[in-house]
C-alpha positions in Angstrom: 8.4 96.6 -38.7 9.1 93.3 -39.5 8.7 90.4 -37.2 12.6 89.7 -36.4 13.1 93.3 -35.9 10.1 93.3 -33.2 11.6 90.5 -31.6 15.3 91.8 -31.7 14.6 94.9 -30.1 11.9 93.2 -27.3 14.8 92.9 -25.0 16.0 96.7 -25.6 12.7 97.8 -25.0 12.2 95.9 -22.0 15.5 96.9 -20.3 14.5 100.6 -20.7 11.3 99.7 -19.0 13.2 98.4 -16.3 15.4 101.9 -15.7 14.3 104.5 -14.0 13.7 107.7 -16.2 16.7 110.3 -15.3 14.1 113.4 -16.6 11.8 112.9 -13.3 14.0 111.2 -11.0 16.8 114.0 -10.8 14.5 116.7 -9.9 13.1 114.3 -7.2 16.2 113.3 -5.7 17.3 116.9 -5.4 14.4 117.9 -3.8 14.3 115.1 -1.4 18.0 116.3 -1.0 17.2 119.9 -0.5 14.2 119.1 1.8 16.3 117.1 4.3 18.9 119.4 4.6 16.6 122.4 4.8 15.1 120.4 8.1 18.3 119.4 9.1 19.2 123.0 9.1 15.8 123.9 11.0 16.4 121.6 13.3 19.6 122.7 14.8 18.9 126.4 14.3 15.8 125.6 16.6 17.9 123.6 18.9 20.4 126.6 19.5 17.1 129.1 19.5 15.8 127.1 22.3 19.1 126.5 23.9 20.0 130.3 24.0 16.1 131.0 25.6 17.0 128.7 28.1 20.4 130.1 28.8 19.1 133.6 29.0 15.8 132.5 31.1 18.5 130.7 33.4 20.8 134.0 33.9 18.2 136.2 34.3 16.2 134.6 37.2 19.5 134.1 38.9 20.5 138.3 38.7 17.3 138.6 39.7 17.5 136.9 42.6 20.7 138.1 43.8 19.5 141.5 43.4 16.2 141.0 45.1 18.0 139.5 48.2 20.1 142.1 48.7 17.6 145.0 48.3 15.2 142.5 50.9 18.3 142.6 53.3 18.4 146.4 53.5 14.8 146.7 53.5 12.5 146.9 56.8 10.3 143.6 57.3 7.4 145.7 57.4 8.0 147.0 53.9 9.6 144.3 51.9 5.9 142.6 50.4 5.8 145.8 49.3 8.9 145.2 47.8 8.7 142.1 46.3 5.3 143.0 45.2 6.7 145.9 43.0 9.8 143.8 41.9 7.4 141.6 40.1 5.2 144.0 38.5 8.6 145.8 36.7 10.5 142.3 35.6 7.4 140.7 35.0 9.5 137.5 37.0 7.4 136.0 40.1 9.6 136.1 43.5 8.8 133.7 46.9 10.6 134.8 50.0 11.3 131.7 51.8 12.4 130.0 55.1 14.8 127.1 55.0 11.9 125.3 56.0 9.4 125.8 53.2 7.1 128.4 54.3 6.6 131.4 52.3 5.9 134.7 53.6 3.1 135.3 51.7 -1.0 135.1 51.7 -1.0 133.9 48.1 1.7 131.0 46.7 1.8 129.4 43.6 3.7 126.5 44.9 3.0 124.0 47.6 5.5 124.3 50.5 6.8 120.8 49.7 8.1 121.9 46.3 9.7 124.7 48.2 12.0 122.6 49.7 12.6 121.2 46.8 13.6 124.1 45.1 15.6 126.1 48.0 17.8 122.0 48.1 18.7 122.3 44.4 19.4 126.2 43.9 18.2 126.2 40.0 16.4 124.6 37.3 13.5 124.4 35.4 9.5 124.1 36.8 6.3 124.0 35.2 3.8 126.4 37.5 0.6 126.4 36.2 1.1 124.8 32.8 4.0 127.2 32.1 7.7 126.6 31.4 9.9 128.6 34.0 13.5 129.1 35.1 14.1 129.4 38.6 16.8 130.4 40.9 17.3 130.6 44.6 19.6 133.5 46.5 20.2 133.6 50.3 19.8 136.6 52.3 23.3 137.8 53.7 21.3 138.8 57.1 21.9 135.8 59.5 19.9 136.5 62.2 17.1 135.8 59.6 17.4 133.1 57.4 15.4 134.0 54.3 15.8 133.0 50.5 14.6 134.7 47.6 13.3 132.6 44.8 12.9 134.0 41.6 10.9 132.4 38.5 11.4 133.7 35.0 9.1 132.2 32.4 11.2 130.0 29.6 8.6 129.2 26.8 9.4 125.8 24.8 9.2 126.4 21.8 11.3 129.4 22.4 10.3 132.8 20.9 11.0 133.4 17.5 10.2 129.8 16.5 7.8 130.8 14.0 9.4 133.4 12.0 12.5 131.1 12.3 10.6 128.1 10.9 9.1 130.3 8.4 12.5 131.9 7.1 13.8 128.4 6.6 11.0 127.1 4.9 11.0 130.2 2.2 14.7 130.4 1.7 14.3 126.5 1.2 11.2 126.6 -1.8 13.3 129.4 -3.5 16.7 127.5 -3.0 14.8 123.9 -4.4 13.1 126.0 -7.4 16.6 127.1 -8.1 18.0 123.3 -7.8 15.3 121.6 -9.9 15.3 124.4 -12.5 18.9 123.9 -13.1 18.6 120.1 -12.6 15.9 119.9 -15.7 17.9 121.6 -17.5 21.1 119.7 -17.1 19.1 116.5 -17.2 17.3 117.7 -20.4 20.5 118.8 -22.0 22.1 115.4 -21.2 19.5 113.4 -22.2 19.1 115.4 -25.7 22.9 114.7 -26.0 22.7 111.1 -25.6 19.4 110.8 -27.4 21.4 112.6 -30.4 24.3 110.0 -30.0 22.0 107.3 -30.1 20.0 108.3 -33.2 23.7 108.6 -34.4 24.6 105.2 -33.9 21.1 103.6 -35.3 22.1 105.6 -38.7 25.4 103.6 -38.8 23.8 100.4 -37.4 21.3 101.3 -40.7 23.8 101.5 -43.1 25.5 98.1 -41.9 28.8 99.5 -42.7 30.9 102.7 -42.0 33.8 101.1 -45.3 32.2 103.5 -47.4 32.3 106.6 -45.9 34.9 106.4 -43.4 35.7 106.7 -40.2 35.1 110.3 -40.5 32.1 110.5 -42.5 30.5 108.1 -39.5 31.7 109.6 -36.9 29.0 111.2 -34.3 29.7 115.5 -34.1 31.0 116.4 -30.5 28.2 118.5 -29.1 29.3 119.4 -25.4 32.5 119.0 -22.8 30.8 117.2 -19.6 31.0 112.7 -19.5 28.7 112.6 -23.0 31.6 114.3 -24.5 34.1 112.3 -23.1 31.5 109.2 -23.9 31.2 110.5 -27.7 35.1 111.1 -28.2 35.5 107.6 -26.8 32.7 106.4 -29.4 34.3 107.6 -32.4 37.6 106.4 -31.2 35.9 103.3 -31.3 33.9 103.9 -34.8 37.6 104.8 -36.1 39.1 101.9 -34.6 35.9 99.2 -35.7 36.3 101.2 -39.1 40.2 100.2 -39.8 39.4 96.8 -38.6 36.7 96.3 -41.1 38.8 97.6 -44.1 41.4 95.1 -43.2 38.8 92.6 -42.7 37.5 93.1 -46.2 40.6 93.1 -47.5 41.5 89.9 -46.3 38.5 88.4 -46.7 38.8 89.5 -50.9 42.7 88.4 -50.6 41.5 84.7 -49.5 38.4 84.4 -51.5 40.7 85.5 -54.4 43.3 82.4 -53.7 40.5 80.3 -53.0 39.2 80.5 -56.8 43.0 80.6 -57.8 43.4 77.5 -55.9 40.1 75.7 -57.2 40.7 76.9 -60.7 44.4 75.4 -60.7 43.5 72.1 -59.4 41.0 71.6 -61.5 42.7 72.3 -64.3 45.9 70.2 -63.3 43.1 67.8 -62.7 41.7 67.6 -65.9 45.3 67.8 -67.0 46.6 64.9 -65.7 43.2 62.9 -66.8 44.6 62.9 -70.5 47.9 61.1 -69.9 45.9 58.7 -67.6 43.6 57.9 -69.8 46.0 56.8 -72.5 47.9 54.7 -70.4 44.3 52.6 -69.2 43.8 52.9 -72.6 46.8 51.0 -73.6 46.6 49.0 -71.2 43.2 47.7 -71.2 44.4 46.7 -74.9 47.1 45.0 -74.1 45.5 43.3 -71.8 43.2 41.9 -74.6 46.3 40.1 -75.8 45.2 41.4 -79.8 49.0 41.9 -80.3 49.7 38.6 -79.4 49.6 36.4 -76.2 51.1 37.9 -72.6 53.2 35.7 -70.2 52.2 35.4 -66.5 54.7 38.1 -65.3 53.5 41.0 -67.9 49.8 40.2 -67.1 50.3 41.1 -63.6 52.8 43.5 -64.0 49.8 45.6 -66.2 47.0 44.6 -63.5 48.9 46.4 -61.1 49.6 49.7 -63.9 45.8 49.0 -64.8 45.1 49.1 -60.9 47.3 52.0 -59.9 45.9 54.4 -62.7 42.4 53.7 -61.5 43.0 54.5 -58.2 44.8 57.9 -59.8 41.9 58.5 -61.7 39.7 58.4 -58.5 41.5 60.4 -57.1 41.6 63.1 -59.7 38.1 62.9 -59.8 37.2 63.8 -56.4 39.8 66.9 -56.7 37.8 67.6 -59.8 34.1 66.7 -57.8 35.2 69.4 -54.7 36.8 72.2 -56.7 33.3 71.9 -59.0 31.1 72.2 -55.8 33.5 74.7 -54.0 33.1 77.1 -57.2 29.5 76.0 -57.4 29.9 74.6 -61.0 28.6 71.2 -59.7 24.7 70.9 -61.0 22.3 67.9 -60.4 20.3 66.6 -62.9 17.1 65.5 -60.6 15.4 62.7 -61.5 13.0 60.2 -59.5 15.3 57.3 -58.1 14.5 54.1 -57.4 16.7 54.3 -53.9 16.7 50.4 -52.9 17.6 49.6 -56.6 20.8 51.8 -56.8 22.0 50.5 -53.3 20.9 46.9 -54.3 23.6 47.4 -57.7 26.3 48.7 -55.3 26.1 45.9 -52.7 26.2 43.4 -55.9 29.4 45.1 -57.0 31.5 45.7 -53.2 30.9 42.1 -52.4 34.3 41.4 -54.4 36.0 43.9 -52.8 35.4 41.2 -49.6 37.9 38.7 -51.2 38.8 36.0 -48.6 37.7 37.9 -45.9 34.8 37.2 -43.4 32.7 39.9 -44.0 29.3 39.9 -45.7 27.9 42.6 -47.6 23.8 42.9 -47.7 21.2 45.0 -48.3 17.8 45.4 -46.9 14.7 47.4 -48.1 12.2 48.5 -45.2 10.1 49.9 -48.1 10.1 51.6 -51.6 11.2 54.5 -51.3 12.4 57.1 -54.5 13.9 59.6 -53.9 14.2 63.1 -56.3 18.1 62.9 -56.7 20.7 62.8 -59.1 21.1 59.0 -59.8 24.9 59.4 -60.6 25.4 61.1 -57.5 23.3 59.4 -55.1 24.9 56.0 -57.0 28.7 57.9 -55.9 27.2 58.9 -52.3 26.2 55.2 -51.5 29.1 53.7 -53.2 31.3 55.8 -50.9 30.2 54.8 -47.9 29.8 51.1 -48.9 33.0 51.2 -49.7 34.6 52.9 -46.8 32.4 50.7 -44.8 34.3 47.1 -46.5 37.8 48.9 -45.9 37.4 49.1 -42.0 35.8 45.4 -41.3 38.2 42.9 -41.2 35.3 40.7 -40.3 31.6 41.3 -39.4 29.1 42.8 -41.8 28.3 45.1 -43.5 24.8 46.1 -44.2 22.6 48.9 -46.0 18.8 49.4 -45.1 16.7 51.7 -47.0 13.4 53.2 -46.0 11.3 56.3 -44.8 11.7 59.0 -42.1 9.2 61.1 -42.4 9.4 62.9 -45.5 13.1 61.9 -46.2 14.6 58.7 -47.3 16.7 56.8 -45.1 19.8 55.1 -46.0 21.7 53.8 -43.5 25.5 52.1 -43.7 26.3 50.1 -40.9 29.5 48.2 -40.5 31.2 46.0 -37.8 34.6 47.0 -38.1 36.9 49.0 -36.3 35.2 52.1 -35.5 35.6 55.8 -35.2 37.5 57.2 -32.4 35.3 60.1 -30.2 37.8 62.7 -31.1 38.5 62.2 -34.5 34.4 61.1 -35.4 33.8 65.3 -35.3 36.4 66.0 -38.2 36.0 63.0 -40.4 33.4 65.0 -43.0 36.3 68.2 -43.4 38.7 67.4 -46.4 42.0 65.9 -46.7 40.7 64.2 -43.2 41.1 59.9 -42.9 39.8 58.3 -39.5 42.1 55.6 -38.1 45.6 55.4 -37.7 48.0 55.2 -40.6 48.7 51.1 -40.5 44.6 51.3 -41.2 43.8 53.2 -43.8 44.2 52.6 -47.8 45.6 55.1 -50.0 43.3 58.2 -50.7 43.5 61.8 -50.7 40.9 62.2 -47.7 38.1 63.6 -49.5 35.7 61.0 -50.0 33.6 61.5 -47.0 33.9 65.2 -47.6 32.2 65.0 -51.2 29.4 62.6 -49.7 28.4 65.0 -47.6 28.5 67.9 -49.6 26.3 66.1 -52.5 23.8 65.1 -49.8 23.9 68.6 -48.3 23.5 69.8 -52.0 20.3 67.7 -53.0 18.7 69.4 -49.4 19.6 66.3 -47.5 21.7 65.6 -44.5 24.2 63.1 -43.0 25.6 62.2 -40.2 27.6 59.3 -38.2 27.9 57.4 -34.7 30.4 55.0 -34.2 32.0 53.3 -31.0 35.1 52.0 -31.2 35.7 48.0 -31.3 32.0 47.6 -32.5 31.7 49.9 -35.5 29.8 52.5 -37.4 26.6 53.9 -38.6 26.5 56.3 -41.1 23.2 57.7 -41.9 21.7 59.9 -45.4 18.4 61.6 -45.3 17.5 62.6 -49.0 14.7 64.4 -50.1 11.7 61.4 -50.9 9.6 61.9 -54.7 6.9 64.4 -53.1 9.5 66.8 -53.2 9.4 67.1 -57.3 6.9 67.2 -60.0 4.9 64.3 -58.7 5.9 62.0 -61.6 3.4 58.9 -62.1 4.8 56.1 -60.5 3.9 53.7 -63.1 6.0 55.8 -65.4 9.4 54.8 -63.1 12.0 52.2 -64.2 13.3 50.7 -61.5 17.2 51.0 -61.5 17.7 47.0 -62.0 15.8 46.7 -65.3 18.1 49.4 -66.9 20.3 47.6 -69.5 23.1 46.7 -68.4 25.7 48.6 -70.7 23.6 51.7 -69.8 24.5 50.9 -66.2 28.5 50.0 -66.9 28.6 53.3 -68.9 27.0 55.1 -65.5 29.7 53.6 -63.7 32.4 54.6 -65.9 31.4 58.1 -65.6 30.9 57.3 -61.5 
């Protein structure tokens, strides 16, 4: 695994981390489910257990008392402890016969007579005698001339009977029910998650490939493997892979349409280009000669009338040249021949030769070297890059200066154009580098096509340089070249160099006839 595909999927693996797993945590949440309702079930089934006790504790002690009165009421005094004693040995109840008072009639009592009262005031309810839970009831005598109650006390145990084998039913039917559950959970879960993990090995087969053009839509498509929502998630995918699929065949075909019109489009105007170089050159040709005046002497009117052919054609011819400079690089036909270049001494040749271009204007052209610097470049090209932007620069001062420094940044040279002039909008300062694009309005600018910038950069871009521009409006522009400084070729000697101004001077005009 290489290191960009470690560090593209870091984040995947870290967001699984961050999930739960579904295999363990399923079975968990159902048995925390099945636990709470199994005790929620318990709970109330213990509730009514105990609530039923109670009710049947409570009916009981009251039939018993009613029937104990009434068997006291016909019974002699003499024999009724007798009675009472034998009611209690068959119900297994206790019974108190009582005066309104709170005495009983009886040697042994397991209540104080104070708690008697209390008991024959509220008729029934629940007291603990003795550590033991018991139901109570309280039933008058129907003899009036005696006034005698009959309590009677049926034990109601909390928790009620049957509380254990209850509590133990629930708690086996509940481990067979949640073996049930989480069996059947892992095995959904398991299922599920061997779906998706077969989906997703699916989808990193296609993301392998890079493209599904080849074989198709159905040839990448991911096999439907169940009915539940990873179906309905897989249908959805393929949909999707279909759809992605279509899109990409269209894609490529557009993509080959316009790459195709592109060449077309290069090819034709380079060779209109080249084309419509052969006439111009003929008429420059013919003109430069007559402007020798070998034929015989020219009046005032014809000399200007052929500076202005001579001038039109050569702006034609620049103009063809920079059609014939961005179809070359756009085809990639365009090739540098790299040499060492004395950088100070090519920009100090194209100040020298802009400063006419100034006529009565007050602008001054200069240049200034920080220090040497050589650059491995094309001369021609780094000669046309400078001369560009020197030139652009004189066309938008009207009065100022204008101003080249060269020096070091690092491992780059530097050259920077500054001007004075007019400046470069915020707006229009992002698009001036695309072709067929001209800063300023139309009253400003001088005839061109719009591509001059455009080729600058592109050379500069092409040598492994860069370039780029500030400018404020009202107080001018900066444009700025980094190029690639001599330590980036063959390490020529330096003593071996010839600086740019001791080339002849017909080598040079010849340079600049091919510029």
């Amino acid at each position: 695994m290489t290191a960009e595909s470690a560090a593209a999927d870091a984040p995947r693996a870290t967001g699984t981390k961050r999930r739960w797993p579904l295999l363990p945590i399923a079975p968990i949440i159902v048995a925390a489910v099945g636990i709470a309702t199994a005790a929620a079930i318990a709970w109330v089934a213990l509730s009514q257990l105990q609530s039923s006790s109670d009710q049947a504790a409570s009916s009981r002690s009251r039939a018993l008392a009613t029937v104990l009165a009434a068997r006291v009421a016909a019974t002699p005094i003499a024999h009724r402890p007798a009675l009472v004693a034998q009611m209690s040995r068959a119900t297994g109840a206790t019974f108190l016969l009582a005066r309104p008072d709170g005495f009983v009639e009886s040697d042994v009592s397991p209540l104080g007579r104070e708690t008697v009262e209390v008991l024959l005031t509220d008729g029934e309810g629940f007291l603990s005698v003795e550590g033991v839970r018991q139901r109570y009831a309280v039933a008058t005598l129907a003899d009036r001339r005696e006034p005698l109650s009959v309590v009677a006390l049926v034990e109601a145990p909390s928790p009620a009977v049957g509380t254990v084998r209850l509590t133990n039913a629930v708690g086996l039917l509940t481990v067979l029910l949640l073996g049930v559950a989480i069996t059947v959970t892992l095995v959904f879960v398991r299922t599920a998650r061997e779906d998706v993990g077969y989906v997703t090995q699916r989808l990193e087969e296609l993301a392998a490939r890079g493209s599904v053009d080849g074989e198709g839509a159905a040839g990448a498509s991911v096999p439907l493997r169940s009915l539940d929502q990873v179906g309905l998630l897989t249908q959805a995918l393929n949909t999707l892979i279909e759809r992605f699929a279509a899109a990409e065949r269209s894609y490529r075909a557009d993509l080959r349409a316009a790459a195709q019109l592109d060449r077309e489009r290069s090819h034709f105007l380079a060779g209109l280009s080249h084309e419509l170089r052969t006439p111009l050159n003929a008429i420059l040709g013919f003109t430069h000669l007559l402007e020798s005046e070998d034929d015989g002497p020219l009046s005032d009117d014809a000399k200007e009338s052929l500076a202005t052919i001579r001038a039109s054609g050569e702006h034609l011819k620049s103009l063809i040249d920079d059609i014939i400079d961005l179809s070359a690089m756009e085809t990639g036909q365009l090739r540098l021949s790299r040499v060492v270049v004395d950088v100070p001494g090519v920009a100090s040749e194209v100040v020298r030769e802009a400063q006419p271009a100034v006529k009565n204007r007050p602008v001054e052209v200069s240049m200034k070297m920080e220090s040497p610097a050589f650059a491995w470049a094309d001369p021609r090209r780094i000669r046309q890059v400078i001369t560009n932007l020197v030139s652009n620069a004189v066309k938008a001062t009207a009065e100022g200066s204008v101003k080249v420094t060269v020096g070091h940044e690092e491992d780059m040279v530097r050259i920077d154009v500054t001007d004075t002039g007019r400046g470069i909008a915020p707006s229009v300062l992002a698009t001036i580098f695309e072709p067929y694009r001209q800063a300023g309005d139309a009253a400003a600018r001088r005839g061109g096509a719009g591509l001059g910038l455009a080729i600058t950069r592109r050379l500069v871009v092409l040598h492994g340089g860069s370039m780029d521009a500030r400018s404020e409006l009202g107080r001018g522009s900066v444009f700025t070249v980094r190029l690639p400084d001599e330590t980036h070729s063959a390490r020529v000697p330096r003593d071996s160099l010839v600086p740019f101004s001791d080339v002849p001077e017909e080598i040079r005009a010849a340079e600049r006839s091919q510029s």
